[in-house]
N, C-alpha and C positions, 0 to 999 in steps of 0.2 A: 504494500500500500504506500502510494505516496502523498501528500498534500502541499498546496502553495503556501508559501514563507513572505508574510509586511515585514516589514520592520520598519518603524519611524522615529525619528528624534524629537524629544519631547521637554518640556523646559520642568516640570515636574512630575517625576515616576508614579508618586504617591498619590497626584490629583490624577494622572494618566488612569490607574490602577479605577480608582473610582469610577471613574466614565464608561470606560468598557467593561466592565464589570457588567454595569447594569445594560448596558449595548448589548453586548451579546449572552448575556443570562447566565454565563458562568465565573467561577473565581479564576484569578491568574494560575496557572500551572504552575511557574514560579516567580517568588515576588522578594527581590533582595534590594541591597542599596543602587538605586541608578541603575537596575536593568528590572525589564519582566515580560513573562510572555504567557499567553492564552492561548491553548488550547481548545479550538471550536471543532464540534463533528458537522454542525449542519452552517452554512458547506464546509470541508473540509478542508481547516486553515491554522498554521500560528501565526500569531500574529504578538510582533515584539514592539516593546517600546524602551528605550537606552535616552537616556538623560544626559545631557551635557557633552552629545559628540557631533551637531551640528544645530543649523538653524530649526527650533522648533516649528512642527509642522512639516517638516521635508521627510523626502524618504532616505534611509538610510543604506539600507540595501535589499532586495529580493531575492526570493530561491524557493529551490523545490527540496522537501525534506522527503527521505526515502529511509526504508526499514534494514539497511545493511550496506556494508562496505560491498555487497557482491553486486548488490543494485546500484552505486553509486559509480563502480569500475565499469556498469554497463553503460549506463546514462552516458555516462563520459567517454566510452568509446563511440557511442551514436555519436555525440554533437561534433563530436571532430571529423568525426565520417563524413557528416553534415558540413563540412568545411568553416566551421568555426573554430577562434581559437580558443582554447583553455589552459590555465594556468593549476597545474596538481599542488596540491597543499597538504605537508605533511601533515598526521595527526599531531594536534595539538589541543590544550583548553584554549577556550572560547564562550565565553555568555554561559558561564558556569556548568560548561560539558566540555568532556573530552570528543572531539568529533572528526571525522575523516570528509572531507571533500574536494571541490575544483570548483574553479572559478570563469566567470565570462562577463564582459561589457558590450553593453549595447551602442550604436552609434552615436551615444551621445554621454558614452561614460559611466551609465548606469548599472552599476557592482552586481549579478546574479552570481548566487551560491549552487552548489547538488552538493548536499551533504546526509549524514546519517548521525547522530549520535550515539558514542561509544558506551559511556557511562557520565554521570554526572559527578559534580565538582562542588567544593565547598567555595571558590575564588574565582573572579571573572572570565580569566589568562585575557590574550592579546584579543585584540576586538577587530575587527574587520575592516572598520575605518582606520583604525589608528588610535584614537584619541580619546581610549578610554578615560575618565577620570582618575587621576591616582588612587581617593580609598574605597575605591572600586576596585579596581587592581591590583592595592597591599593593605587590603582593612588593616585599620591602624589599630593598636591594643595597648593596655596601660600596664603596669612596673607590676600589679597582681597577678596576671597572664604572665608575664615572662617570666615570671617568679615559680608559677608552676608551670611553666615548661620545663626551665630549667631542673626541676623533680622528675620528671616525666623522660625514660632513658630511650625514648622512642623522638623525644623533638629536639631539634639544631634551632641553636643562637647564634647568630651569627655578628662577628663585630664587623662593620661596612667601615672604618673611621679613613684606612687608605693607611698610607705608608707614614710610621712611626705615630700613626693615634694609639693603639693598642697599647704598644707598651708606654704610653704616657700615662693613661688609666684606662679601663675599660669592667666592663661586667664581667664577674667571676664567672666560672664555668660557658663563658661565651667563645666561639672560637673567630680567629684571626684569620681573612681573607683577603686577599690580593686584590687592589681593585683592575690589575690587570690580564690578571689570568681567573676569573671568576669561573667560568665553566668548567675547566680545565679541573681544578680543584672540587669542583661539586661532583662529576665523576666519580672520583676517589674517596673526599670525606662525606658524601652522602649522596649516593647511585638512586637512593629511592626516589621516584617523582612525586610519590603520594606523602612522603614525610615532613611531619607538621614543622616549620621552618620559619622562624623570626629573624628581622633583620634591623639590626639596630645601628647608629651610630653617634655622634660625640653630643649632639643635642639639635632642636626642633631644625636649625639655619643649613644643619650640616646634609649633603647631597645625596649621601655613599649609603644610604638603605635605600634610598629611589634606585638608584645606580641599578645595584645587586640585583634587588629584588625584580626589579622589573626584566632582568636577562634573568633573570631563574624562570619570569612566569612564562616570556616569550622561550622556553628552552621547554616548555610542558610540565614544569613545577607546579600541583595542582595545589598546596598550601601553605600558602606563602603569606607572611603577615606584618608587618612592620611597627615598630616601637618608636614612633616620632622623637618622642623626649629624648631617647639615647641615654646614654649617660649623665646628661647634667640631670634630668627628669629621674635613674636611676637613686642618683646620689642625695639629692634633691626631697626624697620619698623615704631618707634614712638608713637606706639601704646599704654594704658595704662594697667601696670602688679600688678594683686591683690596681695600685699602682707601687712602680717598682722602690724596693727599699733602698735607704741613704746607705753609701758604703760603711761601714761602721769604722774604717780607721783615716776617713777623712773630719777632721776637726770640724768642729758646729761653727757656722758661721763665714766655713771657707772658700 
């Protein structure tokens, strides 16, 4: 089975949510910060609305939603056959699913999707236009969240601070990240894409959890969270901040 794919830009989700609600007689399928989408049988359609990724009122983008990656390799070998082009797109998160498709513009630049969803997500990932909202993207979490993460031997803290913040201070039990080899390193200290994953850095002005986090999410990091305050918000909350000890046979004052 397949059905046709809205998707509109909306200046508020929450008032969006309302509207169509009672428009088409059912609740949203899913309804989180800055995205949501309805699910309609008569006729059959979702229909999505995303906040804050263009002018309210416009269409975001189109598509045909299909029940498997086997349907989706079919579709898409038709429409090339059909001499269209299309662009394949790795699995990745998207609008809080992990989902397989390809892509096509119409003469006038208009974005259609043929996708399937894989599974769904607790986090946005990359959005299709681009321009997701940030805490859309890295829902942002307070110093009590990191605080049980950091218990939890299933979730990575991440320090984002960049080269010599770590050892100036940082979150105990947080680990230290390159901000130039960020992938490379995720590989190795943490393979899992499902693993619940904070990203913090030196405090609110500092850049390097946008940084991270957002090539975790576009690399299919499906929970992915971010700690705005960082460290000064850490310390800030009473909490204790690693930093390196005074040599002991350097003289006070030297």
């Amino acid at each position: 089975m397949s059905r046709f794919q809205l998707s509109v830009n909306v200046a508020d989700v929450d008032a969006a949510v309302g509207f169509y609600t009672k428009l088409f007689g059912v609740e949203p399928a899913k309804h989180r910060p800055g995205y949501a989408n309805f699910v309609v049988a008569d006729p059959p359609m979702k229909f999505i609305v995303v906040e804050d990724e263009g002018t309210p009122g416009s269409i975001n983008h189109l598509g045909i939603e299909h029940d498997s990656p086997e349907a989706v390799a079919a579709e898409t070998r038709r429409v090339i056959g059909a001499g269209l082009e299309m662009e394949l797109d790795d699995p990745h998160t998207c609008c809080y699913a992990t989902q397989e498709k390809a892509w096509a513009q119409d003469a006038d630049s208009l974005p259609w999707e043929i996708y399937t969803v894989v599974a769904d997500t607790e986090n946005f990932g990359a959005s299709p236009r681009g321009g997701t909202p940030l805490d859309v993207m890295l829902p942002p979490v307070d110093a009590d969240f990191v605080e049980r993460a950091l218990l939890d031997d299933t979730a990575i803290v991440i320090d984002a601070q960049g080269e010599g913040g770590f050892d100036n201070a940082h979150i105990p039990g947080s680990i230290d990240v390159s901000l130039d080899t960020v992938l490379e390193q995720a590989k190795t200290l943490f393979p899992r894409k499902d693993q619940p994953i904070i990203v913090a850095c030196t405090d609110e002005g500092c850049a390097g959890s946008e940084f991270v986090g957002t090539q975790l999410v576009h690399a299919g990091y499906t929970h992915v969270n971010r700690f705005p305050g960082g460290v000064a918000e850490w310390e800030a909350t009473g909490r204790l901040v690693a930093r390196p000890t005074a040599d002991p046979k350097q003289p006070a004052g030297a």
